[in-house]
N, C-alpha and C positions, 0 to 999 in steps of 0.2 A: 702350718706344719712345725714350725717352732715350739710353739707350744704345746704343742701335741706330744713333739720327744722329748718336750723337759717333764711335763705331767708323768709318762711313762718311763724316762731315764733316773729321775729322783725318787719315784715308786721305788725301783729296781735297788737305788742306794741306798734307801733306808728299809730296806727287803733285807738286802745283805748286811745291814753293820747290825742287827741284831740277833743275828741267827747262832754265833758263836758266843757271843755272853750271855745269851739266854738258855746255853745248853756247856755251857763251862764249865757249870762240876762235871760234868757226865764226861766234858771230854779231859777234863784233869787226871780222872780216874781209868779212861780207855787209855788215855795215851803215855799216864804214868808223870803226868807234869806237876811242879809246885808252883807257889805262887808266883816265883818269879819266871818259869819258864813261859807261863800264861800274859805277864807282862811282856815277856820278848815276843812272844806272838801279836799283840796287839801294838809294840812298836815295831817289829817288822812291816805291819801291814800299814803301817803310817808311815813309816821309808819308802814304800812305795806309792803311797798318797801322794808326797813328799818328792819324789822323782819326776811325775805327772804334773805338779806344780812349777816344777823348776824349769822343766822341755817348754810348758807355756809361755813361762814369765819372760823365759829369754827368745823363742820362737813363735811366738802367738801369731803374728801375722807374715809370719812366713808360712807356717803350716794352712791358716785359715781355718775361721771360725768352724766351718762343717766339717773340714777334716778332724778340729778337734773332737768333734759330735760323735764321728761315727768310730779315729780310734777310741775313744772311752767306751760307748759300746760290743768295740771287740773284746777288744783284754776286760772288761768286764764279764763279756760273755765267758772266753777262755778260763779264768781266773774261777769265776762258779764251777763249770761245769768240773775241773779238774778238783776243786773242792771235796765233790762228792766220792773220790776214789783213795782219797790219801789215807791213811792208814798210822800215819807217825809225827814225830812233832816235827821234823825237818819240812816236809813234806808239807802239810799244816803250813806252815810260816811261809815257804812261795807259794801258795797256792795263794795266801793271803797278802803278798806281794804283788802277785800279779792282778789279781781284780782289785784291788788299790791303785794300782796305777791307774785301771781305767776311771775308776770312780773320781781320783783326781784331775783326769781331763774331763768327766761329764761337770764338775764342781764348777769349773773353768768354762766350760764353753757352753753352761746355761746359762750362766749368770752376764757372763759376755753377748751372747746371745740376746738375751733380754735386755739387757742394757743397748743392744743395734737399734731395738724396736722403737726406740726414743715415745714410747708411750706416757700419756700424761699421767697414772697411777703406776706407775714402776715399783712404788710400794706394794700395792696391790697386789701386782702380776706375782714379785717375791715372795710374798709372805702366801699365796695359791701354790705354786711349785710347793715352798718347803713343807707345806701343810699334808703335800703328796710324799714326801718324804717319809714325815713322822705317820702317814698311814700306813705305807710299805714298815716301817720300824716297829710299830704297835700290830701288824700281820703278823710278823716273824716268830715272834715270839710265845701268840697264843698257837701256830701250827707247829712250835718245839712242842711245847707245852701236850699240842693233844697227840702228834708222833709218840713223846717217848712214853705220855699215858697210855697206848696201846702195843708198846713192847716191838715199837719197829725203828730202823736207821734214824738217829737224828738227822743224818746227813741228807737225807733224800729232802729238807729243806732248801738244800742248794739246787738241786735238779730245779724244783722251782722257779729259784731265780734267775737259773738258767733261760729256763723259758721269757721270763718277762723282759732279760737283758737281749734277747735274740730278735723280740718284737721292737726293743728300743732300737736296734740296728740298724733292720728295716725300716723305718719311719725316718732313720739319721741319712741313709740314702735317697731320700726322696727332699731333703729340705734342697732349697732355691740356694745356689751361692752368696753366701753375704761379701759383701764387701767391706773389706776393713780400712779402719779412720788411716790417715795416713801415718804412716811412720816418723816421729819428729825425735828430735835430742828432747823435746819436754819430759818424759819419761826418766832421764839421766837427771836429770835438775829437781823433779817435783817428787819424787817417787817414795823418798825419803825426807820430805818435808817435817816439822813439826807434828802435823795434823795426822797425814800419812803414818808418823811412825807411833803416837798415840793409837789409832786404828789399828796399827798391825798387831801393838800388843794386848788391845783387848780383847781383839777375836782369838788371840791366841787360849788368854786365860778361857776365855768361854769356851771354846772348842774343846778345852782341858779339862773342865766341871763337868759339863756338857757328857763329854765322853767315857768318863770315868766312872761319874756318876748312874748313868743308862750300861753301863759294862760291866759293872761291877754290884748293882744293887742287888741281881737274885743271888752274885753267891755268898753277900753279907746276910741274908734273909738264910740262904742254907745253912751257912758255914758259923753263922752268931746267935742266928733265933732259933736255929735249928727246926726250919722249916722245911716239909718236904720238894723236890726240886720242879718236880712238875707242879705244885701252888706257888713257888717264889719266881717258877718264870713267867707265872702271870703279873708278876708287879712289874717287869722291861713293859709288857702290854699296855698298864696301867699308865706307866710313864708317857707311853706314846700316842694313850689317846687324848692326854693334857695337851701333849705337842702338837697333835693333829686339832684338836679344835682351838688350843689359845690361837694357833696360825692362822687358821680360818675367819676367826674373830676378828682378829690383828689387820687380814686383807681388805677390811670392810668399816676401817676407822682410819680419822685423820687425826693426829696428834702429833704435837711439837717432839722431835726424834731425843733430842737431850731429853723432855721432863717424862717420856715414857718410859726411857732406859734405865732413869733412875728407880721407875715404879716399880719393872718388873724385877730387873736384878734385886733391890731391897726385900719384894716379895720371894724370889728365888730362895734369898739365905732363910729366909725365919722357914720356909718349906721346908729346906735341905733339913736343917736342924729339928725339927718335929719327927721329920721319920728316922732320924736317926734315935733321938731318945724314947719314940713312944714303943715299949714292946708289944704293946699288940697288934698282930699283923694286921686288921682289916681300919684299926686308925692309923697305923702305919702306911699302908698303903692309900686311904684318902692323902695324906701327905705327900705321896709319892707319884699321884694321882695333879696335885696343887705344883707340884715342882714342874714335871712336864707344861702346866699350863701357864708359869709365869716361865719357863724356859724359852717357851716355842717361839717368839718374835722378838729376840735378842739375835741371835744372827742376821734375818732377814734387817733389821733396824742398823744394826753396825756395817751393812753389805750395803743399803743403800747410801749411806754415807759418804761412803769409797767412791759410791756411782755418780754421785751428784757429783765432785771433785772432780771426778776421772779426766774428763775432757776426753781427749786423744788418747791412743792407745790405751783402750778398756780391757783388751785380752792380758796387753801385759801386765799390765798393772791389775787385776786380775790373778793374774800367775803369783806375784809378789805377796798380795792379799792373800791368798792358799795355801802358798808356801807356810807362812806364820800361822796358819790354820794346823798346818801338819808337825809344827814345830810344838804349838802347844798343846797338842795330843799324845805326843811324843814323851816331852817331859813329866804332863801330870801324871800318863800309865804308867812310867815308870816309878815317879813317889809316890803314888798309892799299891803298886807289887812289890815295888821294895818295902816300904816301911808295914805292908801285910804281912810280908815274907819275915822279917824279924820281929816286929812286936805284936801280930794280929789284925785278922780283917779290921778290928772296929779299929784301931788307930790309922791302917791306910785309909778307911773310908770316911774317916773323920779328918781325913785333909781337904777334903770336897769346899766343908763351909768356910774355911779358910782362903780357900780360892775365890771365893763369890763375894766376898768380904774385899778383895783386893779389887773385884772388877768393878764393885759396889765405889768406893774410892777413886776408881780412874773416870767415873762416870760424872760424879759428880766433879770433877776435874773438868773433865769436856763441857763442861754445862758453862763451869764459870768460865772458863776461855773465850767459847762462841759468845757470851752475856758480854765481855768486854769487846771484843772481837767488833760486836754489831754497835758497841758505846761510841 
């Protein structure tokens, strides 16, 4: 049953985090927002990621792992469905608040979850779940895509996911009580380690590429190539079915976790950087197509990392791990809206390789640490 509502609860997440940047000009223009109001929309909805991280980091096993399950579920559910009715940017922004928070405690209590299972490929199991993600993320975008090609609500994409987070609900009621590792001071002591704190800031930088990147591509493709909106939201699509099978791929190979990290990020930049310079759209989007597929088992790679360390207290540690997921989601949307907002999409979205550039460096960094580490 575990698995069951993490397949359907990270469905439902990457259902949801592409449904607004895949239809962002359309609601820039409905709701009368600039670039930067469209950045505060998407760090509002990571303040509330961000809230959801931080309830765990410091309550994870007072709450328990299935409570986490099922609120993520709710206020996911909640958070859609009110989605579909808001009308304004205020509105817009808690609505994206709110199912943010849930999505931060599904973030948290699948990955916690899966780490209970103490399964011999843990990698594995990761990189299946997130693979469920980037499918829901690569749906959202072709169903904008053929909504506003026939002149109807974009929004009624949220009803949708409505639906799938309601089914996640149900399934999060039925899991078995887990029992959590016990509660130790080791958390206080190790949490902030060396190692630990190397981890926290590359998943941040990633979650920052990551997000910006996938959030921001169709409206560099509208707003710079001057593409039309219903063709450029098929590149989020394109994005997500790299993500969806590199993940798949990813589940089903063993590789030393330093010399892959280095593989894919490496490959990530020269991606990013090809769609960015090639103007035409259909080799443009092979590239955008290539970025998804060296994207997709960087998280899952840098999460099992955490896991293997974790020891005790996986939830909270866990919550800490998230938090810095939500922190560099945070930062990168707001310098790619900002520096759009004053000097142009192409300068915010060409802070992207830049980013991947720095993770590219911490990577190899980790490599040589563990290399002496194991000396």
């Amino acid at each position: 049953m575990i698995k069951k509502y993490s397949y359907f609860a990270f469905f439902t997440f990457g259902f949801f985090a592409m449904i607004l940047p895949s239809a962002l000009p359309i609601a820039m223009k409905e709701f009368r927002m600039d670039y930067s109001q469209s950045g505060y929309i998407m760090i509002i909805g990571t303040a509330g990621y961000i809230a959801g991280s931080l309830i765990c980091a410091l309550f994870a096993h007072k709450i328990g792992l299935k409570m986490i399950a099922v609120l993520g579920a709710f206020f996911s559910a909640v958070g859609l469905f009110y989605f579909f009715f808001v009308r304004d940017f205020i509105n817009l922004s808690f609505a994206n608040f709110i199912a943010n928070i849930g999505m931060g405690f599904i973030e948290i209590g699948i990955g916690s979850l899966i780490g209970s299972l103490k399964e011999e490929n843990v990698s594995g199991t990761l990189n299946r779940v997130n693979a469920l993600f980037a499918f829901g993320a690569f749906m959202s975008p072709f169903i904008v895509s053929f909504i506003v090609n026939y002149k109807m609500n974009w929004q009624i994409a949220y009803l949708i996911g409505t639906f799938f987070a309601i089914l996640s609900l149900a399934i999060s009621l039925k899991i078995k009580e887990v029992k959590s590792e016990k509660s130790t001071d080791e958390l206080k002591i190790n949490a902030f380690n060396p190692f630990f704190i190397l981890i926290y800031i590359m998943i941040g930088i990633y979650v920052g590429y990551e997000a910006t990147y996938s959030s921001w591509v169709t409206t560099f493709l509208t707003n710079f190539r001057h593409i039309d909106v219903a063709l450029a939201a098929l590149s989020s699509s394109a994005f997500w079915i790299g993500m969806f099978l590199g993940r798949l791929f990813a589940s089903y190979i063993r590789v030393k976790a330093t010399v892959w990290l280095i593989f894919i990020v490496a490959s990530s930049l020269i991606s990013v950087i090809f769609s960015v310079v090639f103007a035409n759209y259909y080799i443009a989007m092979i590239f955008v197509l290539l970025s998804g597929l060296f994207f997709a088992s960087t998280y899952p790679t840098i999460q099992l990392m955490l896991i293997e360390k974790a020891g005790g207290n996986i939830g909270n540690l866990m919550g800490v791990f998230v938090f810095f997921v939500g922190i560099g989601a945070t930062l990168a949307q707001w310098m790619v809206s900002a520096a759009s907002n004053l000097w142009g999409i192409l300068v915010g979205f060409s802070l992207i390789p830049f980013m991947i550039f720095a993770e590219l460096a911490l990577s190899i960094h980790m490599k040589t640490k563990v290399v002496k580490s194991d000396g």
